[in-house]
N, C-alpha and C positions, 0 to 999 in steps of 0.2 A: 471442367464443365463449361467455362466460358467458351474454350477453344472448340467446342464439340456445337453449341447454340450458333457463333459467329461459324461455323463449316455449314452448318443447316440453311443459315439463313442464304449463306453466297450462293450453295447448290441449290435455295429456292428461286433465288433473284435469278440466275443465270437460268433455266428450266425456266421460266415465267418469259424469260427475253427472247429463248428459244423459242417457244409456241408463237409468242407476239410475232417472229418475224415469219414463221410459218403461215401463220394466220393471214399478213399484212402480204405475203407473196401470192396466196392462193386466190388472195379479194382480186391481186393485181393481174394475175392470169385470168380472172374472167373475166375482168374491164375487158381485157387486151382483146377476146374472145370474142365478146361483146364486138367492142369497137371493128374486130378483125370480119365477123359475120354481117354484121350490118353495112359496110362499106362493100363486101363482093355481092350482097343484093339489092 
């Protein structure tokens, strides 16, 4: 039982880091967008 909660939890934390970095890359692509758009007008 322990070994099955401590698996749950790694493959929550790990899926939780994964979205974070999804999250934190798509914010970064629209800065870049952002920044990319507003500098050729």
């Amino acid at each position: 039982m322990k070994y099955k909660a401590c698996y749950q939890h790694i493959v929550v934390v790990s899926v939780i880091r994964c979205e974070c970095r999804l999250l934190i890359t798509s914010i970064c692509a629209r800065v870049v967008q952002r920044k990319g758009s507003s500098v050729l007008s």
